[in-house]
Structure formats: C-alpha cells, structure tokens
C-alpha positions as CSV (number, residue, x, y, z in Angstrom):
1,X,-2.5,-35.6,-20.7
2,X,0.7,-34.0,-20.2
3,X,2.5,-37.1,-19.6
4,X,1.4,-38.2,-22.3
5,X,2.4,-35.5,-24.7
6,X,5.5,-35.4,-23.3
7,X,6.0,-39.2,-24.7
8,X,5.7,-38.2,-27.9
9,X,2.3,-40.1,-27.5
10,X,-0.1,-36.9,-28.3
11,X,0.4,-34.3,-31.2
12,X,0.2,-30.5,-30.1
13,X,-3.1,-30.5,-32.2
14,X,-4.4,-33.3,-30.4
15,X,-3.5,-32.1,-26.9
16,X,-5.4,-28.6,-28.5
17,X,-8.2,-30.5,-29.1
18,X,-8.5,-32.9,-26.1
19,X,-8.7,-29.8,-23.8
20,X,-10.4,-28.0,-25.4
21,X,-12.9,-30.3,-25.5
22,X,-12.8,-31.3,-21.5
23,X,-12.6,-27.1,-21.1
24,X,-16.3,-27.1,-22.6
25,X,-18.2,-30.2,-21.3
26,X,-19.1,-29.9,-17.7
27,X,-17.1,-30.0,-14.5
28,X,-18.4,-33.5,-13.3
29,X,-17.6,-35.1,-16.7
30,X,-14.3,-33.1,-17.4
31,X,-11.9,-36.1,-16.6
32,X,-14.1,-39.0,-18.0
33,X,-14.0,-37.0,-21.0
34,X,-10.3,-36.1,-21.2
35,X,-9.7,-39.7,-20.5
36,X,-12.1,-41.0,-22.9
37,X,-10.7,-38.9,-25.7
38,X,-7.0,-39.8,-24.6
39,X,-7.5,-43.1,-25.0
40,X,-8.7,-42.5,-28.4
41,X,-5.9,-40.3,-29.3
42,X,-3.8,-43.3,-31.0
43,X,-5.9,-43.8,-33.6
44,X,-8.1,-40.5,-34.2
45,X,-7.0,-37.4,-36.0
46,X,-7.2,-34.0,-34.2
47,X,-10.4,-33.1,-36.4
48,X,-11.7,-36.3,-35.5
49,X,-10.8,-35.5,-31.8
50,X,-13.1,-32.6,-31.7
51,X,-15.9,-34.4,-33.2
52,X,-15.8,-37.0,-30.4
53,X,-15.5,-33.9,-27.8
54,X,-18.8,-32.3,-29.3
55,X,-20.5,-35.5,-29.0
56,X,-19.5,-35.9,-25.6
57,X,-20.9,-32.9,-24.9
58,X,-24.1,-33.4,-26.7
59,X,-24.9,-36.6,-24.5
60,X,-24.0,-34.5,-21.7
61,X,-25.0,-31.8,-22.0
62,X,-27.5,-30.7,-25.4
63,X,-28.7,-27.3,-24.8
64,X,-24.7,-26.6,-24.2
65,X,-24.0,-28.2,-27.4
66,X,-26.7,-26.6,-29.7
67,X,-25.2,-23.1,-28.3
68,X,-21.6,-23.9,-28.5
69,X,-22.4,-25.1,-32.1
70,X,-24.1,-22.0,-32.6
71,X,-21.5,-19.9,-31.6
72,X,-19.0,-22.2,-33.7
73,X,-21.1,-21.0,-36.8
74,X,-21.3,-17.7,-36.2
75,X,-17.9,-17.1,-36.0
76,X,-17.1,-19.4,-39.0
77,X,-19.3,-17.1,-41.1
78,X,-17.7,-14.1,-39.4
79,X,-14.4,-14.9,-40.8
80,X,-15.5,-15.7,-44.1
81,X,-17.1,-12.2,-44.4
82,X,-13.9,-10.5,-42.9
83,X,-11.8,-12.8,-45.8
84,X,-14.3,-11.7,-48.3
85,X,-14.1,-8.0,-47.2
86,X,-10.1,-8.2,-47.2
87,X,-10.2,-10.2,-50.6
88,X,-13.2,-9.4,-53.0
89,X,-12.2,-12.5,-55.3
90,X,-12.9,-14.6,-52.0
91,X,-16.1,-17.3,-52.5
92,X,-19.1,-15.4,-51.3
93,X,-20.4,-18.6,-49.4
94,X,-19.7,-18.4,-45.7
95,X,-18.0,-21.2,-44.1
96,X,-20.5,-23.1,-42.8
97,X,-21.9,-23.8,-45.8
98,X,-21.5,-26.8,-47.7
99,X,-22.2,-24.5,-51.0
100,X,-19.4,-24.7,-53.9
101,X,-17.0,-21.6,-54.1
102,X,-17.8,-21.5,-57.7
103,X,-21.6,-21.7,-59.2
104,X,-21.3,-24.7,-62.2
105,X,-20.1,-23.3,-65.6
106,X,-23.4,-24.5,-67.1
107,X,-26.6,-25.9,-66.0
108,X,-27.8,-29.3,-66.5
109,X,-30.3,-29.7,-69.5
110,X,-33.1,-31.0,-67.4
C-alpha cells in the first residue's frame, strides 16, 4: 500500500481507510483484505472504502462486526451530545440517526 500511495495512486483518505480496515478484520485475512480493497481503490471513494472494509469484516468475521458497528454508534452519538452540549442551537438528533435536524414547519393534512 505504501508503494502505491507513494505513486500518487492512493489518496491519504484512502490509505486511512484501507488500513484501517485491514487493522480491524482478522489476522489471517488482513492482507487479502488490504489487497482486495487496494485493488478497488481506483474507482471507490474513501467512504466507499470503509463500507467495503466493514463488509469484509462481516463475512469474516460477524460478531466482530455487529460490535465494531456498535461501538461506531456509540461514539457517533457521543459526539453529537458533546456538539449539542458546546452548541445549544445544534439538532438534538444524534448522528446515527437518519432523523431531520429540523421537525417539518407543518404537518401534512392527513
């Protein structure tokens, strides 16, 4: 991978993402996944890179997965608390949500 940023081939962001990714999946998968997700680096965004590394590790490795989700979520919510306790105009919705930042001006009439 470091050959590869070095090229020019890899954004810092995807290099970020790519090993991340290989740093959570198991030891015996770590370079078939770094390699898998390199090779996909051309064409896939760095968000899109960490989607492919959690679904690597969800074939790999589920329980692993639901936890490191978990743990994603928690600490999603946790800084959308600590931005709402810094800024009280700050959407009350935590992160994780898919709720709108702003309830709709009026309700539908049905």
């Amino acid at each position: 991978m470091a050959e590869a940023f070095a090229a020019g081939e890899l954004s810092e962001a995807q290099a970020a993402e790519i090993a991340q990714a290989a740093d959570t999946v198991p030891a015996f998968v770590r370079e078939e996944a770094a390699a898998v997700l390199l090779g996909q680096a051309a064409s896939l965004k760095p968000e899109e890179l960490r989607i492919a590394g959690r679904r690597i590790l969800r074939h790999v490795d589920p329980d692993k997965a639901e936890e490191h989700e978990r743990k994603q979520i928690e600490r999603e919510d946790r800084q959308a608390w600590e931005a709402r306790a810094r800024s009280p105009s700050a959407p009350m919705a935590p992160a994780a949500t898919s709720y709108p930042a702003t309830p709709p001006a009026k309700a539908p009439p049905y």
